[in-house]
GUBA-831857 format. One record per residue: x, y, z of N, C-alpha, C in turn; residue in one letter. Coordinates in steps of 0.02 Angstrom, whole numbers, padded with zeros to 5 digits, always signed. Each point is the difference from the previous one (the first is absolute). Last residue first. Layout:
N
XYZXYZXYZA
...
# end
This chain:
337
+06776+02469+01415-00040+00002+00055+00019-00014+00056X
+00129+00100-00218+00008-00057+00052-00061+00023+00041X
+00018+00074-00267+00010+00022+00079-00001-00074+00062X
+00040-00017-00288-00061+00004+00056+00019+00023+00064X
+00177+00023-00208-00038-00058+00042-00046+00039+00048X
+00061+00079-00243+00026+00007+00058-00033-00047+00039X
+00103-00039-00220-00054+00005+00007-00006+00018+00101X
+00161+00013-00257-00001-00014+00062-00065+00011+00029X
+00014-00051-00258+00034+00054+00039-00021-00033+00090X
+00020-00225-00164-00024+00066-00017+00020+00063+00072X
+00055-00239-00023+00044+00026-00059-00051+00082-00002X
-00017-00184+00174-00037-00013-00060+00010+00055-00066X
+00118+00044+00210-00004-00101+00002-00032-00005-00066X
+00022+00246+00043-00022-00042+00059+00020-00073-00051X
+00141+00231-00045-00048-00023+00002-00031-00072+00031X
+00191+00166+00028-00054+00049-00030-00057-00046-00019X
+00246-00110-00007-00041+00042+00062-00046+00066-00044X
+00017-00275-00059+00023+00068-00019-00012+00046+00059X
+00023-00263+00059-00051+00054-00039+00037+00080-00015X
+00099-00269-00014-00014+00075+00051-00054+00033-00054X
-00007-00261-00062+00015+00055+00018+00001+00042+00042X
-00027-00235+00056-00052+00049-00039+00070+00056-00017X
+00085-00203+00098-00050-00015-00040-00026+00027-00036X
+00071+00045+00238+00008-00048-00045-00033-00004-00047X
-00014+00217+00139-00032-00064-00004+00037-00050-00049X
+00091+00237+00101-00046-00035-00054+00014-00075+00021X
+00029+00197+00189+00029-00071-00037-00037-00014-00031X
+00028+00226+00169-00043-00055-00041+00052-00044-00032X
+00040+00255+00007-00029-00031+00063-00045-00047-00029X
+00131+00126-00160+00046-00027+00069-00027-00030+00039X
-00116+00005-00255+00015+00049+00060+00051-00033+00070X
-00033-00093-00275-00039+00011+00072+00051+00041+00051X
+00091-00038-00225-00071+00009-00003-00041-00023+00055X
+00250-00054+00022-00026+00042-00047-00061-00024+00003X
+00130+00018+00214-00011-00033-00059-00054+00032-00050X
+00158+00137+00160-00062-00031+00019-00005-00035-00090X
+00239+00052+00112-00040+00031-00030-00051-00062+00005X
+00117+00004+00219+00013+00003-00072-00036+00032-00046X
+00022-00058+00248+00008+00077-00031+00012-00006-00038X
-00038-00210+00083-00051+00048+00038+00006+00088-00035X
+00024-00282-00063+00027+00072-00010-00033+00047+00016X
-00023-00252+00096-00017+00038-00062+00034+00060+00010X
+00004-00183+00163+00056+00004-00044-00024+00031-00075X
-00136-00016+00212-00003-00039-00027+00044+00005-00069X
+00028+00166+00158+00016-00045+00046-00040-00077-00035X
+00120+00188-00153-00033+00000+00056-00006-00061+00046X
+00216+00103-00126-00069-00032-00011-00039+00004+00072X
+00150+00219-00098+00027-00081+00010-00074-00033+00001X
+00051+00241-00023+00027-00038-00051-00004-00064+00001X
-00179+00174+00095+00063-00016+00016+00035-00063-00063X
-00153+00258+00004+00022-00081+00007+00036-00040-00011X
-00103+00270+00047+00088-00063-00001-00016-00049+00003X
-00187+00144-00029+00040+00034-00043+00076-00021+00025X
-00163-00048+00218-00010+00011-00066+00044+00023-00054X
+00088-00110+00198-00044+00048-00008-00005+00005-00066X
+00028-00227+00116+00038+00038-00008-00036+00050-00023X
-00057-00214+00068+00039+00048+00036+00044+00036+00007X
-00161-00150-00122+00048+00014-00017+00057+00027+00044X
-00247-00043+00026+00042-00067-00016+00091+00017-00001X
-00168+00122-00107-00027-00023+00047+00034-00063+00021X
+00087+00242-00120-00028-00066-00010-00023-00033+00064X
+00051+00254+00086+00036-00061-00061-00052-00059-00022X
+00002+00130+00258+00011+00017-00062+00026-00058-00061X
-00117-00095+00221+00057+00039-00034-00010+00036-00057X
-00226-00013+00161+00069-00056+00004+00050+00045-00058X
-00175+00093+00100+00012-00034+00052+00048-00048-00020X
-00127+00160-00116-00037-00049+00006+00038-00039+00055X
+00097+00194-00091-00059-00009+00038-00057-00058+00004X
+00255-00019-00018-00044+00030-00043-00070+00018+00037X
+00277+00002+00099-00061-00050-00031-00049+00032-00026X
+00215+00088+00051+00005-00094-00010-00048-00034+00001X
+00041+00255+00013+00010-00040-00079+00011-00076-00008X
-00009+00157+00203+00063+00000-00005-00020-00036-00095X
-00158+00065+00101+00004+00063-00001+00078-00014-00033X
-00127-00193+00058-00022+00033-00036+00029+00082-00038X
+00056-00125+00205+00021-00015-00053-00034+00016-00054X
-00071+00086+00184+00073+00020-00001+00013-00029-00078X
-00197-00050+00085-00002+00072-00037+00058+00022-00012X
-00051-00214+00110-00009-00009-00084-00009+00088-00036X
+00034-00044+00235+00061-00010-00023-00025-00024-00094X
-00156+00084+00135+00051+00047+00008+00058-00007-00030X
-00201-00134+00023+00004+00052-00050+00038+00051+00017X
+00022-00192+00152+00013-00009-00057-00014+00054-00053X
-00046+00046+00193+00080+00012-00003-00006-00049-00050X
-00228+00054+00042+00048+00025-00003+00073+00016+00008X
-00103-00217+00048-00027+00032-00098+00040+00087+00030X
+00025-00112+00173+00050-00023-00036-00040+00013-00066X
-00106+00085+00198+00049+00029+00010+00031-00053-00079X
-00194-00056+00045-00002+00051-00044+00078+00050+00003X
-00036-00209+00098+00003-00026-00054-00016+00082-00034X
+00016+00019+00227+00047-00033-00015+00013-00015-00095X
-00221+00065+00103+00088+00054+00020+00048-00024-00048X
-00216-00120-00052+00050-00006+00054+00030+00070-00009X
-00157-00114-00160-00012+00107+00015+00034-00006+00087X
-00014-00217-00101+00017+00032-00074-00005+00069+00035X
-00074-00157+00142+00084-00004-00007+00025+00035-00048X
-00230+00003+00042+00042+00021+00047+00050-00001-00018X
-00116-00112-00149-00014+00097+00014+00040+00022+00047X
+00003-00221+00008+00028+00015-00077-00012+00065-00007X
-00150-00084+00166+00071-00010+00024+00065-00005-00051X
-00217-00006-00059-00003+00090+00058+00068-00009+00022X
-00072-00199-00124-00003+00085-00023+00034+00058+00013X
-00040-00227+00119+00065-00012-00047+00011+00091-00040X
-00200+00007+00190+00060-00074-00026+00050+00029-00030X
-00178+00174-00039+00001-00045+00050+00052-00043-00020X
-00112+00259-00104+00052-00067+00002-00011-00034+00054X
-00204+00131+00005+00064+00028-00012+00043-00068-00016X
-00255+00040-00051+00037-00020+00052+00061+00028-00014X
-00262+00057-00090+00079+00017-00011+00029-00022+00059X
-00264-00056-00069+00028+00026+00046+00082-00008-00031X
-00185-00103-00097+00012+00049-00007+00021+00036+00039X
+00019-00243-00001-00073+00033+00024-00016+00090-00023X
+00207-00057-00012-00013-00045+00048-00076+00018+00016X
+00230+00039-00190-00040+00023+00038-00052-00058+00039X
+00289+00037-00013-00067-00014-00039-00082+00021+00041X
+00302+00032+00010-00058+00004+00024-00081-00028-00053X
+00266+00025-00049-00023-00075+00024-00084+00004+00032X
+00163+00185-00095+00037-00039+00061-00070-00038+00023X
-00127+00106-00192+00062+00012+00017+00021-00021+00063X
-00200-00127-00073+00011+00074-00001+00068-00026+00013X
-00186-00172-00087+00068+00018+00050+00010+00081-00011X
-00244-00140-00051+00054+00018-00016+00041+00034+00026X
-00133-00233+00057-00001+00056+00002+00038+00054-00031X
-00123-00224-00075+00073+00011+00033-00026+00088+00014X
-00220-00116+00007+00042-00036-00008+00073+00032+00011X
-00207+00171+00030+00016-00091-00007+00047-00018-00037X
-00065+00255+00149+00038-00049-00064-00009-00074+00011X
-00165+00178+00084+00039-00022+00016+00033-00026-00046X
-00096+00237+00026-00020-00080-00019+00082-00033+00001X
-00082+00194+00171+00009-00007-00085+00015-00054+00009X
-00106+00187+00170-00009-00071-00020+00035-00003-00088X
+00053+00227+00118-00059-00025-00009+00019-00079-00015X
+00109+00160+00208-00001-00047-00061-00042-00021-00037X
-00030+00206+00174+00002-00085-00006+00037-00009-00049X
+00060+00211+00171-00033-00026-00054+00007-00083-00032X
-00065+00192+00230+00063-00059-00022-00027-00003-00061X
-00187+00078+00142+00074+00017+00014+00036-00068-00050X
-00238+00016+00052+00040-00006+00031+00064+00014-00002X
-00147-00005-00176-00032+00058+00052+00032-00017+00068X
+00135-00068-00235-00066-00011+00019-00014+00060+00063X
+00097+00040-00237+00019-00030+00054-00059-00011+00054X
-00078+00010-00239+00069+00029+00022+00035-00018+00082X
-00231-00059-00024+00021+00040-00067+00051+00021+00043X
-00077-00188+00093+00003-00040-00051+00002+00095-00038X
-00102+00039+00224+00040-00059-00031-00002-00023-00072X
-00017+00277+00069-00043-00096+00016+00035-00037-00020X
+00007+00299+00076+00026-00060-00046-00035-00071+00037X
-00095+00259-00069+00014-00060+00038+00036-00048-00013X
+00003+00253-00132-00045-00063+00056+00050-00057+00025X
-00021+00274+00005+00051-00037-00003-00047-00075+00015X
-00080+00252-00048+00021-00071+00042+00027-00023-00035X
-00023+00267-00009+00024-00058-00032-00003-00078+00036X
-00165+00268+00017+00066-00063+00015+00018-00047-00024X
-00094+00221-00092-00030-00061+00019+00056-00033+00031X
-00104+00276-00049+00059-00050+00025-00020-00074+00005X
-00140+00191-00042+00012-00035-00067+00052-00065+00039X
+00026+00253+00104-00067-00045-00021+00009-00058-00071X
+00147+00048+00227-00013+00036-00063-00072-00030-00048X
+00012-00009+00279+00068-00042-00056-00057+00033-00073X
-00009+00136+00246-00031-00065-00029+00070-00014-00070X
+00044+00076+00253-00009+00008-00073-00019-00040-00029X
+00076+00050+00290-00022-00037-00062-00024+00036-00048X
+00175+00097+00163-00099+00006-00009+00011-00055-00047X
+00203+00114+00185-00024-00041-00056-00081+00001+00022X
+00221+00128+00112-00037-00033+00019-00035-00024-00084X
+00218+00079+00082-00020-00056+00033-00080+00004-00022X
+00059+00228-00058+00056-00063+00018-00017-00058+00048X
-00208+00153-00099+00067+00032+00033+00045-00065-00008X
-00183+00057-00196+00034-00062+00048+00049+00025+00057X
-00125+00122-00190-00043-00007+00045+00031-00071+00071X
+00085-00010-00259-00026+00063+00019-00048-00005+00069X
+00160-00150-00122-00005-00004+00053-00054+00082+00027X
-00027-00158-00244+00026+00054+00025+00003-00028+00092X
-00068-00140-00261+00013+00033+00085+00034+00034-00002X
-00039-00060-00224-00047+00072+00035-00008-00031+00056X
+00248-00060-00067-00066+00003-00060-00067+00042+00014X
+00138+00005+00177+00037-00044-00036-00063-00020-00029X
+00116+00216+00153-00039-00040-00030+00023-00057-00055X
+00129+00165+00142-00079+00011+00029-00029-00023-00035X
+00233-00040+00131-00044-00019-00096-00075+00015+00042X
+00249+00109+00082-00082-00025+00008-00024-00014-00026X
+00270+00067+00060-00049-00015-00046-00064-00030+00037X
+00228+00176+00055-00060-00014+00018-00035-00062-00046X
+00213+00114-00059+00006-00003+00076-00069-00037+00042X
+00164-00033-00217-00058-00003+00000-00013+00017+00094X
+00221+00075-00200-00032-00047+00044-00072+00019+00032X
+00138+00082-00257-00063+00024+00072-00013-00050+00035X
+00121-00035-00188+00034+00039+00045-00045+00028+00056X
-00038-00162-00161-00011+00046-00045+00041+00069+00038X
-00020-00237+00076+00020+00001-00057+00008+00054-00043X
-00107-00004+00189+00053-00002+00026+00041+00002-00046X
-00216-00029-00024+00001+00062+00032+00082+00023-00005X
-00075-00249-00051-00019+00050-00046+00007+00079+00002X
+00013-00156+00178+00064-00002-00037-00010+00054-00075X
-00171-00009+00181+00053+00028+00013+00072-00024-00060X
-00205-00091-00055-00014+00077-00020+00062+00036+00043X
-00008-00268+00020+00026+00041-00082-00018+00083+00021X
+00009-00207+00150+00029+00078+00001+00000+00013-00044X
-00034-00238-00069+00009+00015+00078+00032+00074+00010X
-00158-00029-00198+00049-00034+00018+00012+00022+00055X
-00206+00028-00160+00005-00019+00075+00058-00029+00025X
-00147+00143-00221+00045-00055+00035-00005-00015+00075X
-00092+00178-00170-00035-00057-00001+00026-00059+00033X
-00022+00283+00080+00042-00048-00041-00033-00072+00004X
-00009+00281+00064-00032-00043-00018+00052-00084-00045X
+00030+00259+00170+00028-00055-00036-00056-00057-00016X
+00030+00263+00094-00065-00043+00019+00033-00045-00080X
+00154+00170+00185-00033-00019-00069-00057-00051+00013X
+00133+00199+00134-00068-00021+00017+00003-00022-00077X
+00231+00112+00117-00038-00001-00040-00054-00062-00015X
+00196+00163+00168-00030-00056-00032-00065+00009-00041X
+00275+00147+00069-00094-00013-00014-00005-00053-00002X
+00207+00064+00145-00017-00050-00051-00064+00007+00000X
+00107+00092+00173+00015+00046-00058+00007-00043-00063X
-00110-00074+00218-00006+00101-00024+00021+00005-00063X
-00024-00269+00065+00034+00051-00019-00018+00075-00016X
-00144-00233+00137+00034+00070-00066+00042+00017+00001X
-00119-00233+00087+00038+00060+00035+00006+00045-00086X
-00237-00129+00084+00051-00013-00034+00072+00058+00018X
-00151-00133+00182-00011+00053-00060+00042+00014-00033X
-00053-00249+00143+00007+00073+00002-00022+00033-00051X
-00154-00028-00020+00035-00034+00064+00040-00048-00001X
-00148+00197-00156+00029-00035+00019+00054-00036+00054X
-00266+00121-00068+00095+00010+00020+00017-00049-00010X
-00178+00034-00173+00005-00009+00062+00056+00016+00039X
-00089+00123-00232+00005-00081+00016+00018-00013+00084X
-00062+00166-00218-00009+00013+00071-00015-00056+00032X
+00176+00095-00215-00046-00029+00013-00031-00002+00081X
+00170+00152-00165+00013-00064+00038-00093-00013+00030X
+00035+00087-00252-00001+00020+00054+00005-00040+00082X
+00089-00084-00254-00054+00006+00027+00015+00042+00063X
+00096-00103-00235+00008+00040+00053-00068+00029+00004X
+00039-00230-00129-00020+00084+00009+00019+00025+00034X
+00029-00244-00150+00009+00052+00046-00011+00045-00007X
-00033-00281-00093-00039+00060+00006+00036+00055+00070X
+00133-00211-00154-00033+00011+00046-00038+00102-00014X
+00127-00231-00129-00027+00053-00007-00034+00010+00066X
+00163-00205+00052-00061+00028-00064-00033+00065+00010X
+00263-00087+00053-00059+00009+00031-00076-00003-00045X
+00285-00110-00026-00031+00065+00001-00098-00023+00006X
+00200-00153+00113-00038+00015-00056-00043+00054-00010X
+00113-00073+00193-00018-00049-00034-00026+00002-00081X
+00123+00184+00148+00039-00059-00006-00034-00071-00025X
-00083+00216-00085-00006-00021+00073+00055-00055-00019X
-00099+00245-00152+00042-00086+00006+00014-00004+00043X
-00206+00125-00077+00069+00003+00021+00014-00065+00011X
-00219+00156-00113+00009-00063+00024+00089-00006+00018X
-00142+00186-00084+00003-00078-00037+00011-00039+00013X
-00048+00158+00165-00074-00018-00028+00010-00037-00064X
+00179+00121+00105-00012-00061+00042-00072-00041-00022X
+00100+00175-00130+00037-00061-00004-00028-00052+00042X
-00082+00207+00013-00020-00028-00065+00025-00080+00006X
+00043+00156+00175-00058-00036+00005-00012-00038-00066X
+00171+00144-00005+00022-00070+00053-00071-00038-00019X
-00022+00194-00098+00054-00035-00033-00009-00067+00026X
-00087+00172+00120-00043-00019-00031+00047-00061-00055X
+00107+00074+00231-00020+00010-00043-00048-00017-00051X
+00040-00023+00247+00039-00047-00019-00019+00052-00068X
+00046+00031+00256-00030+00022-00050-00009-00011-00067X
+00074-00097+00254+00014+00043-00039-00056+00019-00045X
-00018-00238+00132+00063+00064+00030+00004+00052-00054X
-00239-00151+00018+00066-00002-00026+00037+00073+00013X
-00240-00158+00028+00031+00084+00047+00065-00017-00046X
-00234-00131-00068+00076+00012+00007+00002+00054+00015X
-00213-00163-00023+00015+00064-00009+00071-00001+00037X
-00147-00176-00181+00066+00024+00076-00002+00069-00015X
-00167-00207-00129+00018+00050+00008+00045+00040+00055X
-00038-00215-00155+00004+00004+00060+00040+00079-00009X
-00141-00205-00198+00039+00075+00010-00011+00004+00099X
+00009-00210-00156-00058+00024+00034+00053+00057+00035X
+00069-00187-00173-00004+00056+00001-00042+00057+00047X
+00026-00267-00065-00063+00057+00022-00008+00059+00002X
+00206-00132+00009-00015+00001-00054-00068+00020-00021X
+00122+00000+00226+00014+00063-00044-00036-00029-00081X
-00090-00092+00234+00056+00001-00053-00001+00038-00039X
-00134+00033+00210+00069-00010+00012+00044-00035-00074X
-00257+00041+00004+00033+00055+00024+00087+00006+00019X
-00123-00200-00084-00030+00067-00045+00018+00071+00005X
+00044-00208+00140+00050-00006-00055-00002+00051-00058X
-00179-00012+00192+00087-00013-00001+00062+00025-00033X
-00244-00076-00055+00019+00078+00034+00085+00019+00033X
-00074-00240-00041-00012+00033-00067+00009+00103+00004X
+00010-00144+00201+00046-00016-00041-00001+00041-00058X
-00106+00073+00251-00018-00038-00084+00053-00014-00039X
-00033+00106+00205-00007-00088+00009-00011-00021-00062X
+00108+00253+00076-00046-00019-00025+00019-00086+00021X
+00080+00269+00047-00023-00044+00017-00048-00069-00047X
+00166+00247-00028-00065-00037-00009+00000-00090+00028X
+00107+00273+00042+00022-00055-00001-00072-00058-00024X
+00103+00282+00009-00045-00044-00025+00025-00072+00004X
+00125+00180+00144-00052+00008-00068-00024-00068+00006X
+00249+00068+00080-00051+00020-00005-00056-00011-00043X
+00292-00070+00059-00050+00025-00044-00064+00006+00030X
+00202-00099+00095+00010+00054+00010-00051+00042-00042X
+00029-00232-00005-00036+00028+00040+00007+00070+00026X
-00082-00101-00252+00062-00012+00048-00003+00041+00073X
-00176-00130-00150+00027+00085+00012+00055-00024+00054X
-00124-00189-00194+00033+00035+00062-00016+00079+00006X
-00178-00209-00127+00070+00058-00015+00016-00009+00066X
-00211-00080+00032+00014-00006-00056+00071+00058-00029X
-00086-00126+00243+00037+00051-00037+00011-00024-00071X
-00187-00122+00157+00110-00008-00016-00023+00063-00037X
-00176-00161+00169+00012+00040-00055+00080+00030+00003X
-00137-00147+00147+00037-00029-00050-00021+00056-00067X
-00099+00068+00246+00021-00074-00027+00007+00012-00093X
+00008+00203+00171-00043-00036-00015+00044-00059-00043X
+00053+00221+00123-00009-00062+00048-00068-00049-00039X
+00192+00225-00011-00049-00038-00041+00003-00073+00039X
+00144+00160+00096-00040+00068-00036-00059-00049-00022X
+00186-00095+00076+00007+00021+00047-00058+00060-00003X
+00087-00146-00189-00048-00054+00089-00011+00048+00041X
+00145+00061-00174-00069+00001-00009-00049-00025+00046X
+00254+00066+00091-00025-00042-00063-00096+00031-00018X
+00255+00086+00164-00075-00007-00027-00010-00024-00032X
+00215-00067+00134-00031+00062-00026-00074-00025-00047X
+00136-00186+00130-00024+00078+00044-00019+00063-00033X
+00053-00209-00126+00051+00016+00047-00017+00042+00040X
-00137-00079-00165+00012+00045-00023+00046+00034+00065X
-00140-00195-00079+00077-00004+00014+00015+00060-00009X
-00241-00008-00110+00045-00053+00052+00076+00021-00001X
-00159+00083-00172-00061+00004+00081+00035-00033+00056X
+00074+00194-00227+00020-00076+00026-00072-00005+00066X
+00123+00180-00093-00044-00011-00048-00002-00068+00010X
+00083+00189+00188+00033-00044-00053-00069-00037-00032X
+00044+00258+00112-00041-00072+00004+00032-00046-00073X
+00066+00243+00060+00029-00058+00031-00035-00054+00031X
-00164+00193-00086+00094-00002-00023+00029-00044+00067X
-00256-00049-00073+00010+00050+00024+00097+00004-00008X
-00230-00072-00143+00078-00021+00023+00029+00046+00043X
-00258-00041-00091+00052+00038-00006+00060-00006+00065X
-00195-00150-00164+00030+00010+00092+00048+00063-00046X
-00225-00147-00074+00056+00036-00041+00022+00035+00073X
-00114-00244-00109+00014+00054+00049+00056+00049-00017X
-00179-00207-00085+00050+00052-00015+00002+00035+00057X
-00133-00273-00075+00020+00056+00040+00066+00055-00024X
-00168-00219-00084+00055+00034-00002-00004+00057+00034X
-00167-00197+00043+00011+00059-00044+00068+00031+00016X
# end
């Protein structure tokens, strides 16, 4: 059965049961097996600390999306106004993000324990007794919240958290509590072989079928093997290598370096070869007067009734431009698969 405990924190106990370098821990007040602090109190703070072995309780009382209200009673330096209080009860902006609506009152100072040490005063600085209700739990929020508003926080004590209370608790010491009514714990089931990973640790591979006859190749040469993924091997892996060399990646970039110059200089096209006719080498809109290198006229006028690029066929007519071979309107060609 799930277990609760409710400890009151005494000031400069750390919220922890280990390593606590020579200063106080919980170990030093609570001496029972495998229960954890649901939330913190920081250690200069006071009050209500809950104990629990329950996961599901846990997470009920320590995440803020449960919303589970935590009540503080606050000493703060001065006097703060009804105004102030308004604002601080809409809520203020923190270096992480403004706050959620919180519950404040001024309250008469309260008849709470000494403290050890005790807090120091200022004579000629009033203080002032609030009772802060809030649904969060960031690291120091009600002193930053205090602080934010100009009133630093000289004292805090959470005297409750949802309907626990530390009422009747001197410092250090704790009572078990029963668990809310209705409460159910959450298990968690079991894991078994063959669902999801197995009950030993590690995860399997499920069995897949095997390929018969050729196998099919994957990218740099790998194929599959029984259904298992090999990496390149042989001749492969060693064409991978040499292709992602230093070396061979050091000369693609200084070749696209020197095809950006010329490019930039107008001597080549983006495709990598010359401006101009193909062949021609010469830039587009000058061609050249003389013959080509199978003694045809390379910059002449283009023969009549077919287009510059190409050679009619012996025999047949040119075709008109604007229409296909069989005398009717042009017909667009089929996309390349």
């Amino acid at each position: 059965m799930a277990r609760l405990i409710l400890l009151n924190k005494p000031y400069g106990v750390l919220t922890q049961f280990t390593n606590g370098d020579g200063e106080q821990t919980l170990s030093d007040f609570v001496d029972v097996p495998d229960v954890y602090a649901a939330g913190r109190l920081d250690k200069d703070s006071e009050g209500l600390l809950i104990l629990t072995d329950s996961g599901t309780m846990h997470a009920q009382i320590s995440s803020p999306k449960f919303k589970k209200e935590k009540t503080y009673l606050v000493q703060v330096e001065g006097n703060p106004s009804d105004d102030v209080l308004r604002k601080l009860a809409r809520g203020v902006e923190l270096n992480d993000g403004k706050t959620r609506p919180a519950k404040v009152e001024r309250i008469d100072p309260p008849e709470l324990w000494e403290r050890n040490p005790p807090v120091r005063f200022r004579k000629s600085v009033p203080d002032t007794w609030l009772k802060l209700t809030i649904t969060e739990g960031r690291n120091r929020q009600v002193r930053r919240m205090t602080a934010a508003i100009g009133f630093p926080t000289l004292r805090l004590v959470r005297w409750a958290i949802g309907d626990w209370t530390v009422d009747g608790l001197a410092p250090g010491e704790w009572r078990d509590a029963p668990m809310p009514e209705g409460f159910v714990e959450r298990e968690r089931a079991p894991r078994t072989e063959g669902a999801g990973r197995p009950a030993g640790g590690g995860f399997k591979r499920p069995e897949g079928r095997k390929f018969e006859g050729k196998k099919p190749a994957r990218a740099g040469g790998a194929r599959f093997d029984d259904g298992e993924a090999k990496r390149p091997t042989g001749g492969a892996r060693a064409l991978q290598d040499k292709r992602n060399s230093p070396t061979r990646l050091a000369e693609r970039r200084a070749e696209g370096s020197r095809r950006a110059e010329r490019l930039a200089a107008g001597k080549v096209g983006k495709g990598g070869g010359k401006l101009g006719f193909k062949g021609a080498g010469k830039p587009a809109g000058k061609p050249s007067a003389g013959r080509g290198a199978a003694g045809k006229p390379v910059g002449g006028k283009p023969t009549a009734g077919r287009p510059t690029s190409g050679r009619p066929t012996p025999g047949k007519p040119a075709a008109r431009p604007g229409a296909d071979r069989r005398g009717g309107p042009s017909q667009p060609r089929p996309p390349k698969r």
